[in-house]
N, C-alpha and C positions, 0 to 999 in steps of 0.2 A: 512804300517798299521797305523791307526789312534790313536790319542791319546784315552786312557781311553777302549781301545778295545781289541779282541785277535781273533788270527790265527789260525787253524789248518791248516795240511796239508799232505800227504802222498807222499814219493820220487818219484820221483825226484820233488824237489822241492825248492825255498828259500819264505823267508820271511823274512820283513827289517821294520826298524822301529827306530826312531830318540827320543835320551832322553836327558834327563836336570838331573830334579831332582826326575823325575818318576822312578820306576827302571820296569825290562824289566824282565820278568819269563818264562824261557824257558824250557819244558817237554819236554823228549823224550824216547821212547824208538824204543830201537836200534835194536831189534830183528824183530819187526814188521816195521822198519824205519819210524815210524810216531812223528809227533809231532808237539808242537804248541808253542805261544809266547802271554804272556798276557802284554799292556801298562799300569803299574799300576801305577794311577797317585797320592793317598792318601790312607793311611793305614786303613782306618774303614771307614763303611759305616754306620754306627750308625744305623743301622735298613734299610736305603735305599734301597727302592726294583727297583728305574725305571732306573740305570742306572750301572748294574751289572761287567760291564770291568773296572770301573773306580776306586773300592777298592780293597786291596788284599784280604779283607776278602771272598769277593763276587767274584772276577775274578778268581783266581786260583780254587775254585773249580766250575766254570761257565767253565773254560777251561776243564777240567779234564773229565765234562761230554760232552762236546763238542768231545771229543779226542774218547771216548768211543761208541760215539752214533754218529755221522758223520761216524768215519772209522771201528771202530768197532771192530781192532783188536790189539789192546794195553790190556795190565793187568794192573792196577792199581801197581800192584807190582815189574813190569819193570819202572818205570818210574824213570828217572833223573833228578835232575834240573840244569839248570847255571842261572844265579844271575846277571844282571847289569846295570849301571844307579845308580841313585840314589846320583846324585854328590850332591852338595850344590850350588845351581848356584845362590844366594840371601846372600847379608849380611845380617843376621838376628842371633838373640840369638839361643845357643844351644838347648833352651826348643824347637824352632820354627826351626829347621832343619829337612825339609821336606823329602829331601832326604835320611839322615841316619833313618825318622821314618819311608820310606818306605822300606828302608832294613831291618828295624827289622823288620816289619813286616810279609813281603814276610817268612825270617828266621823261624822266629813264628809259621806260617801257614803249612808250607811245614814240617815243623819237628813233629808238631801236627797230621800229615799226614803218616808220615811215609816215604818221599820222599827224598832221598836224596841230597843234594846240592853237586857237584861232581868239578864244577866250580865257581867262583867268580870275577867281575869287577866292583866293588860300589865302590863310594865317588869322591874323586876329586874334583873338581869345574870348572870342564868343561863337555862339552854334550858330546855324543857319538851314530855312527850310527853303528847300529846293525845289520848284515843278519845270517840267521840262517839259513843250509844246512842240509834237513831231509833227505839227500841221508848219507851223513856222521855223521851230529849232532854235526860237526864244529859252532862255530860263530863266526864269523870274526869283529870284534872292530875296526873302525876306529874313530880317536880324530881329527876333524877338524883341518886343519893345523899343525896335529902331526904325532903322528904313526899309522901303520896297524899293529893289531893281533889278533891273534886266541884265544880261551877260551875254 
């Protein structure tokens, strides 16, 4: 899946997606086995309306009506999240750490929501490939040249 974008999808299904300093929001619910994954690649969108995957402010609930209105049979009220990405893959000042402002973010948004975060893989300063398994709601975390695990 593309940067600054998102997926849905109903099982059997995966969806995969490569992060830096984006972090990676993954919905699910488990009863109706659907679910989706937003690339969020900066925390606000200051108003911006043409390019709605690319902020958490605007992607998470751009997913959530995707989730709703595509498959149709999710609750708002079932839904889960896992959390990851968001490493720091830039020397830069703390004020200017992209990554942890888009984990607060995502955190922010999703809590404002009512959704819960049930899993977590932020920070670091390395990438990470993501696939997300709507048949279980597994996501399998692989660190380039490192380890494979689940979330």
């Amino acid at each position: 899946m593309p940067i600054g974008r998102w997926a849905v999808a109903a099982a059997p299904a995966q969806i995969r997606t490569l992060l830096g300093s984006c972090a990676g929001v993954i919905l699910y619910d488990r009863l109706a086995r659907i679910g989706g994954v937003a690339h969020v690649v900066l925390p606000d969108s200051r108003g911006a309306v043409d390019h709605p995957g690319k902020f958490a402010d605007t992607a998470i609930p751009a997913l959530i009506t995707d989730l709703e209105r595509k498959l149709g049979r999710t609750s708002r009220g079932r839904l889960t999240a896992k959390v990851a990405g968001g490493a720091s893959m830039f020397q830069t000042g703390a004020s200017t750490n992209i990554g942890r402002m888009n984990n607060d973010a995502v955190e922010l948004i999703l809590a404002g929501l009512g959704i819960p975060v049930v899993a977590r893989d932020v920070g670091g300063d390395t990438g990470r490939r993501l696939t997300f398994d709507t048949l279980s709601g597994i996501v399998s975390i692989k660190i380039p040249g490192g380890a494979d695990y689940q979330i």
